[in-house]
N, C-alpha and C positions, 0 to 999 in steps of 0.2 A: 864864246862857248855857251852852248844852252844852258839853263838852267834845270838843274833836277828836282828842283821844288814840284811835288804835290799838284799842287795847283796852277803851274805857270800853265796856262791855256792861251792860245791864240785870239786876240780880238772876237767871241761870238755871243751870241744875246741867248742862243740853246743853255738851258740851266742843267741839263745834262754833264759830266766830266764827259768830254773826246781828246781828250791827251792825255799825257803823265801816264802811260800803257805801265813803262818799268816799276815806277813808282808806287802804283797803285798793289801790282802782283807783290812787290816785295813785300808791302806787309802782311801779305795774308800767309807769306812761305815758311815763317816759322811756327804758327799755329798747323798749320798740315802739317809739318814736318813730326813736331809734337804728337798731333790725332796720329801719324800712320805708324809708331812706334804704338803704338795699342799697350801702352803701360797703365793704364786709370782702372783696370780690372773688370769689376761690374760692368755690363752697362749703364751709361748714364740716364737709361730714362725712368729712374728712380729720382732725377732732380727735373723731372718732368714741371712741378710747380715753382719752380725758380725760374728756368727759360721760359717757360710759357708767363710768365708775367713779364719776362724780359722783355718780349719781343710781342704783345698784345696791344697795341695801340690804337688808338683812332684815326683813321685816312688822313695822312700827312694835307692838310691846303697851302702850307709853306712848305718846301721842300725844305732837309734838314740839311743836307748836303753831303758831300763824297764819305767826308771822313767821318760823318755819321754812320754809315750802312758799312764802312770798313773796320770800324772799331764794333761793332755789334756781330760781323762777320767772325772778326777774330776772338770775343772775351764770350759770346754764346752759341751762334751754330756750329763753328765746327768743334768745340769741346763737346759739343753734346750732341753730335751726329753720328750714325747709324754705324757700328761698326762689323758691318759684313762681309770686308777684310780682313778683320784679323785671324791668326792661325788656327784658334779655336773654333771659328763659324763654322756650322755646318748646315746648318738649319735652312736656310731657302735657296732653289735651283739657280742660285744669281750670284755674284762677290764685289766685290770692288775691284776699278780696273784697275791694271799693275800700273807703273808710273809712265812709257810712254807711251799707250793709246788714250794716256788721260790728259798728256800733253795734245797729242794730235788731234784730241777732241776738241780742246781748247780753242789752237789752231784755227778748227775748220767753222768753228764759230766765228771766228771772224773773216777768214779770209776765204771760205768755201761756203756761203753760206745759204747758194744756188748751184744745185750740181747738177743743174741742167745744160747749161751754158760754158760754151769751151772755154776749161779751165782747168789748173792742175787738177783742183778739187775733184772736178764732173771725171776726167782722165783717169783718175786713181779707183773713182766709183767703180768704174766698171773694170778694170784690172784686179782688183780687190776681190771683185763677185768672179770672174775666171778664177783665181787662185783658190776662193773657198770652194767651186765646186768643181776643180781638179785635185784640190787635195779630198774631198768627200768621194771621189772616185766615180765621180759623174760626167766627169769631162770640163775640157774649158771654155767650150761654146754652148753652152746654156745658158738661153735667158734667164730672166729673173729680176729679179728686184732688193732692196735694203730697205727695211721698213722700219716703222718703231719695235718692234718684237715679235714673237711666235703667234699671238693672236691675230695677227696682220698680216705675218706670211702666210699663216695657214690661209686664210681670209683668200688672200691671192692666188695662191695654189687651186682651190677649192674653187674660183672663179674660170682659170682655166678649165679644171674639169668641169664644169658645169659648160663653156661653152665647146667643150668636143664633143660631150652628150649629145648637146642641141646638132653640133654640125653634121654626125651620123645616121641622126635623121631628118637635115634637110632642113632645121631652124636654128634661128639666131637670136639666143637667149638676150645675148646684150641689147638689141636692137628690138625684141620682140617683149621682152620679159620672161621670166621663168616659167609661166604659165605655159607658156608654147613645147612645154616639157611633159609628158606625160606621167604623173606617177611616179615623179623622181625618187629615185631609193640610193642612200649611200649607205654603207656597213662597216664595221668597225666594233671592235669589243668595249666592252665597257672600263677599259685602261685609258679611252682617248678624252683628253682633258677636255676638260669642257667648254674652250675655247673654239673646238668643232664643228659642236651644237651648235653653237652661235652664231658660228660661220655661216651654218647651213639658213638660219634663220636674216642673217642678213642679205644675204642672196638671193631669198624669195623663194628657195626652195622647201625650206619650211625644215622646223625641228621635229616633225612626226616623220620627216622622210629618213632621218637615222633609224636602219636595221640594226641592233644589237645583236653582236654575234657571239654565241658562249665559247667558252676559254675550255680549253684542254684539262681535266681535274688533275689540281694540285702544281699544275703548269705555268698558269697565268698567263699564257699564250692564246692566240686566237685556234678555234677547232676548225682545220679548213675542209673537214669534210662537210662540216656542219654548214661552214659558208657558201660550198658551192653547190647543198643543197637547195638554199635559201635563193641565192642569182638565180637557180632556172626555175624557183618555184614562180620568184616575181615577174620573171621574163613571161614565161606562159600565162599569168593573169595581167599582162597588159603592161605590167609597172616599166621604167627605163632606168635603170643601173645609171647612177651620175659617174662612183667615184667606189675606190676599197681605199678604206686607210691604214695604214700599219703603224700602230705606233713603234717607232724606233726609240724608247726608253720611257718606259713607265716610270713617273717622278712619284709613286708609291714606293715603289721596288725595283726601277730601274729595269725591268724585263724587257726584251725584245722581239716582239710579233714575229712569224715565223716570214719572212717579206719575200723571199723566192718562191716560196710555197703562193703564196696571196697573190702574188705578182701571175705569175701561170695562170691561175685562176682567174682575175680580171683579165687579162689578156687574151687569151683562149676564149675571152665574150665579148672580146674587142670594148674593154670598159679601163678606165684611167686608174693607175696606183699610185698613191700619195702616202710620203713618210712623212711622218710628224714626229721631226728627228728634234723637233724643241731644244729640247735639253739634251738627248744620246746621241746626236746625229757626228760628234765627233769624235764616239767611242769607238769608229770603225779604223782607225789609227791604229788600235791596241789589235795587234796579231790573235791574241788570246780570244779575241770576241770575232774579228773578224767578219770571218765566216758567217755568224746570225744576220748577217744585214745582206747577206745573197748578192746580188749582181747588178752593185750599184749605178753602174753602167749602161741599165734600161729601165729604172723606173722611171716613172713620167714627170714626180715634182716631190719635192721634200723640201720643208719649213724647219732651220738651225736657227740657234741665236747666240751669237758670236759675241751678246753680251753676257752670257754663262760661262762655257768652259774656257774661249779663249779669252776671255777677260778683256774684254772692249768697254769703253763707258756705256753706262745701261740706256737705252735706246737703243738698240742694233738688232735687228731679226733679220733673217735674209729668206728670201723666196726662192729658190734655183727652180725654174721648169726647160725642161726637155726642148720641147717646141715652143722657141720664143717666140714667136711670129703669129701662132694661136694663144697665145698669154698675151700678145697687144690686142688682138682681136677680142678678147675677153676683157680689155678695160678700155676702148676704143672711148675718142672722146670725138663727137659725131660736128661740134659747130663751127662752121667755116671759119670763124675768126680766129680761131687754135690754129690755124694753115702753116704760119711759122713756126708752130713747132713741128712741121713735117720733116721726121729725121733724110730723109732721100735729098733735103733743101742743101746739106749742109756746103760749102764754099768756103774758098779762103777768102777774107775779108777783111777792110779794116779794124775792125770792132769785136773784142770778142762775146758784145752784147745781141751783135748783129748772125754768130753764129749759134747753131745749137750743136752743140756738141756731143760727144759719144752717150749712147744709149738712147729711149724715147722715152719723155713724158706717157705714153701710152703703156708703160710695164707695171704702172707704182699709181697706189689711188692717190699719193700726194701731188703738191704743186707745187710748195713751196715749201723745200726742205733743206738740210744741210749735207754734205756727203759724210754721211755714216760712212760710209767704204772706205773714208779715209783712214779712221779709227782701225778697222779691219787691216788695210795696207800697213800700217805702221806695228801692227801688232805681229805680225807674218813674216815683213821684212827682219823686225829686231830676232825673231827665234825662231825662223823657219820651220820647217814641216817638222823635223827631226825635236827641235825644242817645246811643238804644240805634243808630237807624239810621247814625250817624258810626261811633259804634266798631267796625258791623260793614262798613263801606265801607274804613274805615282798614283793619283787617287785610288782607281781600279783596285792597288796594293792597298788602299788606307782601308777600302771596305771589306777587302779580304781578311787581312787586320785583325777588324772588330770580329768578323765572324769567330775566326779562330780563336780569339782568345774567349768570348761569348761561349761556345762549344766544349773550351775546356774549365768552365767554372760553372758551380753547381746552381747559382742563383741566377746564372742568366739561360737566356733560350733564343736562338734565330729563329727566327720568324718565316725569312724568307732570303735565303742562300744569295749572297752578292753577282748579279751578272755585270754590272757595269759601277757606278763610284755611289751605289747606295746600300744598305745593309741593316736591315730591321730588324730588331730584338726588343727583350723586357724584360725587366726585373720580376724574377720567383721567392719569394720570402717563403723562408722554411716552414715545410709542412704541406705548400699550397700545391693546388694541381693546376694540370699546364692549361687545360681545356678555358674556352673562352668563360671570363666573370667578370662582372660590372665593378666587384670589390677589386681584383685584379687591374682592373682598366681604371681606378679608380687611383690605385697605387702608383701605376706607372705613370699618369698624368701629374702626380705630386712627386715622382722621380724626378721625371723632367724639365717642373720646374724650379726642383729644388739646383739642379744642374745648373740651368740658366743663372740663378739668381747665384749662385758662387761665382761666377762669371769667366770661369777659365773655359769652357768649353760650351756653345750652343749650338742646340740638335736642335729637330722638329719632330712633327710628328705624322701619323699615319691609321689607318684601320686597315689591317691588313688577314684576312683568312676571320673577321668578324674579334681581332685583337688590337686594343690600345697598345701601339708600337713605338717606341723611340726610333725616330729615323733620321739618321746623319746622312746628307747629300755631298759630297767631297766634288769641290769645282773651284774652290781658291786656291792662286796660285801660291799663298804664303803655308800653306797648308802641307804639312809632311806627315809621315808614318806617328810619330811621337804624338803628336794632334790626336789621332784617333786614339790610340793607346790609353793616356792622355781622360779621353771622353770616355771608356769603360772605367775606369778608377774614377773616375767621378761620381757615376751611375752607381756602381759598386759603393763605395762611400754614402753618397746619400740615400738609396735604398738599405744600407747596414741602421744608420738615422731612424729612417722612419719606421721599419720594422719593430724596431727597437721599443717605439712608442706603441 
């Protein structure tokens, strides 16, 4: 009978552990177990100088061995790790995944650890990227891609459009450069994260080519008159329209650009519409919102990340574009010795080294990566469309929530009315007025983080209408109505505190 000792390893001279798999997870299972009951209160990184001495050493030249890094695993990082799961978080567009895509994340670390090559892994990739954009209401034959996150789908997205620009008039950006673009102009209000810019600047098409297009007053929406002023102004001075982007959730306020309206508009100039559904793109679930995201069913590419709302382990952005076929064309890899990965190759064969299997190396700027899309299958299969559409109705309610009770209490003020699972407000200390003030912004920034440091509930924050805003983003799935409630009597409480002073 084997032995379950730790250590029994096979005859090898690698100083590495490759055995003892059960062994090894067991001990680390009661310390998570511990961490995800979120009982220690505070956060821990007020013993920031205790771990950080823990764990500051000098570059091992002996290694210490297994049970070294599993006892430091269990007595200091995970008591003192990030808890953006628990039901009070609310603070960044991110959470902790639920417990089985954290398992199949696991998983695909070891056994999917190339999801280029046929393999359940590579198989589940791209059935996984179907299901995200047939449940987003895109279809389930969209290319696309799983990336590390929304800065990277966008990235991808953005490359598509840049090469259908080029193709309508007859150049090829990948093959030429961006330069063979005339004037490139992309547009988008100033709600789109600035992961965008970035885009535009890694592309070669430059961050001067972002149009800022003004918002609707008091809307926060894009003004599309104003936008479709601006396409023909630049069209007739030469310029070449790349891209319109809408953002599908403003992570200030959660708003959503008006995307049918924008969509026509690019359209009608024969020019590419891209949602930068980052964070909102799976609030089209909620019946109530619906409608603001138009007719999902013909835009050309939207960037989700399926390590936010549907709580996948963080790494997961996905790319969905329309025409897959011009999305490889846009990341084409030109040298003959890539030949094997020509997906048209594929055969039954001995080997499933010797196939390439579903999807193309050609959709995704990685090469060596792991299937993310398994984390997403396993997360979709456990709670299907119906159990992703609760948890995004429950939040939606968490932010409605705060409003409501905000609205009926004389020291708070919304800020900005909840469209999707966010809801801005601040604390008013009697006497003061609502108009923006630095002493104002000054108070609410020591609300928030008198919040935090009680530790039952943590928000973030915002500048929203030129006001320091408490801004709770609701996207944990431990997270219920009592959560937000919860976070205004906190707010309420520790603004009573400091007024007081």
């Amino acid at each position: 009978m084997p032995s379950s000792n730790l250590f029994d390893q096979r005859p090898t001279t690698e100083a590495a552990m490759v055995t003892g798999l059960t062994a090894a997870v067991a001990q680390v299972l009661p310390p998570l177990e511990a961490f995800l009951r979120f009982e220690d209160g505070p956060d821990p990184a007020g013993k920031r100088s205790v771990w950080r001495g823990a764990l500051n050493e000098p570059l091992p030249i002996e290694g210490q061995g297994a049970q070294a890094v599993l006892d430091a695993l269990n007595e200091v990082v995970i008591p003192n790790g990030l808890r953006i799961g628990a039901p009070g978080f609310s603070g960044w567009i991110t959470t902790m995944p639920s417990i089985v895509p954290a398992v199949a994340g696991f998983v695909a670390s070891l056994v999917a650890a190339q999801r280029w090559y046929a393999s359940p892994g590579n198989f589940l990739e791209m059935l996984a990227l179907g299901w995200t954009s047939e449940m987003l209401g895109m279809g389930a034959g969209c290319g696309g891609t799983f990336t590390s996150g929304g800065a990277v789908a966008n990235l991808v997205c953005l490359a598509a459009a840049r090469q259908h620009a080029g193709e309508r008039i007859g150049v090829n950006p990948t093959e030429e450069g961006a330069g063979c673009i005339p004037k490139p102009r992309v547009y988008a209000t100033s709600s789109l994260h600035d992961v965008g810019v970035r885009a535009l600047s890694v592309l070669g098409l430059g961050a001067n080519a972002m149009r800022v297009v003004p918002m609707d007053a008091g809307r926060r929406r894009a003004d599309c008159d104003a936008l479709a002023r601006m396409m023909d102004e630049d069209i007739a001075a030469g310029c070449t329209p790349v891209a319109v982007i809408a953002t599908g959730g403003d992570v200030r306020t959660g708003t959503i650009d008006p995307v049918d309206r924008m969509m026509k508009i690019a359209h009608d100039r024969g020019v590419w519409l891209h949602v930068d559904g980052a964070y909102g793109g799976f609030g089209v679930l909620d019946d109530r919102v619906k409608h603001l995201y138009g007719d999902m069913g013909k835009i050309d590419s939207m960037a989700v990340d399926p390590h936010k709302w549907l709580a996948v382990p963080l790494g997961c952005g996905a790319a969905i574009v329309r025409d897959g076929a011009l999305q490889q064309r846009s990341l084409v890899i030109g040298r003959p010795d890539f030949h094997h990965f020509d997906p048209s190759s594929r055969a039954d064969v001995g080997s499933p080294f010797d196939e390439f299997g579903e999807g193309s190396l050609y959709s995704s700027v990685d090469f060596s990566a792991r299937s993310r899309g398994l984390t997403v299958w396993a997360a979709l299969k456990e709670i299907g469309v119906d159990g992703m559409r609760a948890r995004v109705a429950r939040h939606l309610d968490c932010a409605r929530r705060i409003a409501e009770l905000a609205r009926g209490h004389e020291r708070l003020e919304v800020v900005s009315e909840p469209e999707l699972s966010i809801c801005t407000f601040r604390y008013i200390p009697p006497g003061a007025a609502r108009e923006p003030s630095p002493a104002l912004d000054q108070l609410n920034e020591a609300v928030l983080k008198g919040v935090r440091a009680r530790g039952r509930c943590v928000p973030s924050s915002a500048v929203v209408d030129g006001k320091f805003v408490i801004r709770p983003a609701f996207v944990g799935p431990n997270t219920e109505i009592a959560d937000a409630e919860a976070l205004v009597h906190e707010v309420l409480a520790v603004g009573a505190e400091l007024a007081a002073r």
